[in-house]
C-alpha distance (Angstrom), angle and dihedral (degrees) to the residues before:
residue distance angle dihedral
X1 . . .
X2 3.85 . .
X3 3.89 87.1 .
X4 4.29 86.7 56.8
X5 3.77 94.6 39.5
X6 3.88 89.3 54.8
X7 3.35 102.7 48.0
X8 3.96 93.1 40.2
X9 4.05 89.7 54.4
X10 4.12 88.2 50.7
X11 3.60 91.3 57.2
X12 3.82 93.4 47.0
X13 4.08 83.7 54.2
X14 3.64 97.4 49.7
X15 3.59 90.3 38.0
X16 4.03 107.6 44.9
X17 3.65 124.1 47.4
X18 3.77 105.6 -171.0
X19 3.66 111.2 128.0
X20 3.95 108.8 -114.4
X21 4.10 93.1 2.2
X22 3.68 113.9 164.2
X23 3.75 124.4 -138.3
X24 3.55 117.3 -118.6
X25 4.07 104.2 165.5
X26 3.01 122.8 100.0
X27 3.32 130.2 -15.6
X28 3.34 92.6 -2.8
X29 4.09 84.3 59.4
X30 3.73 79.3 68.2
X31 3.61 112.1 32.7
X32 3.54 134.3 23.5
X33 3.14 103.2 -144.2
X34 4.13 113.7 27.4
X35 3.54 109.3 165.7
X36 4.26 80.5 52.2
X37 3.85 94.6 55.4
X38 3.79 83.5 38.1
X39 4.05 92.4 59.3
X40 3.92 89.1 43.8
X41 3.94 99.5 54.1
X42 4.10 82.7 50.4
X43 3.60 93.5 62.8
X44 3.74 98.1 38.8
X45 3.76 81.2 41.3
X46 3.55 89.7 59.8
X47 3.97 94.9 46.2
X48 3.83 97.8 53.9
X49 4.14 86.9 45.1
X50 3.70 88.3 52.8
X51 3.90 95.5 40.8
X52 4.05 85.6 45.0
X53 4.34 86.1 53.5
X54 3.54 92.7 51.4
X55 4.16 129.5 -21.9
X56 3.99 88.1 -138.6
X57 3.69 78.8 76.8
X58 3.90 94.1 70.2
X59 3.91 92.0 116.9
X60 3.97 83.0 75.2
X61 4.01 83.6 88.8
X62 3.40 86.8 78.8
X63 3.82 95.6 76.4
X64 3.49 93.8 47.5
X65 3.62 98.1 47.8
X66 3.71 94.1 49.7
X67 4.26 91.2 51.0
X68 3.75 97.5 47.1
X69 3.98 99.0 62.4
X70 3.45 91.5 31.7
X71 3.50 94.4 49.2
X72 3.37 92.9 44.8
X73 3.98 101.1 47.8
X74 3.39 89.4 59.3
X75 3.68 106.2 48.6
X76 3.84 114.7 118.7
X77 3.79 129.2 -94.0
X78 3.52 114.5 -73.9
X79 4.14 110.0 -130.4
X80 3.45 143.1 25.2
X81 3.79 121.0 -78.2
X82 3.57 93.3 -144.5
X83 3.49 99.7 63.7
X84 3.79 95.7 37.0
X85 3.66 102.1 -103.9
């Protein structure tokens, strides 16, 4: 997912030359911010493969409840400043 969402916004910069042009192709039709969901389904990702290996293994939440809000607190601004979003 993060490997797709990177590669799709580097075509849309070699390819478009508006100044301050959003994507919206894509995944970036249907998220926001890809390569963020992307990082966040890896760490819960992680927890349910650990929790499937062995339930003792619950504590693995941890990780993907400390990514998630972080991740998402520090996401960018969504919009362009030019056009008052």
């Amino acid at each position: 997912l993060e490997a797709m969402a990177d590669h799709q916004l580097w075509v849309f910069r070699l390819t478009n030359r508006t100044p301050g042009a959003i994507m919206k192709t894509g995944l970036w039709r249907w998220n926001r911010h890809p390569n963020y969901l992307g990082e966040v389904l890896f760490w819960w990702g992680l927890f349910f493969m650990g929790l499937a290996a062995n339930p003792a293994y619950w504590w693995t939440i941890a990780c993907a409840l400390t990514w998630s809000p972080r991740l998402y607190l520090s996401r960018a601004p969504v919009g362009n400043q030019a056009d008052g979003g």
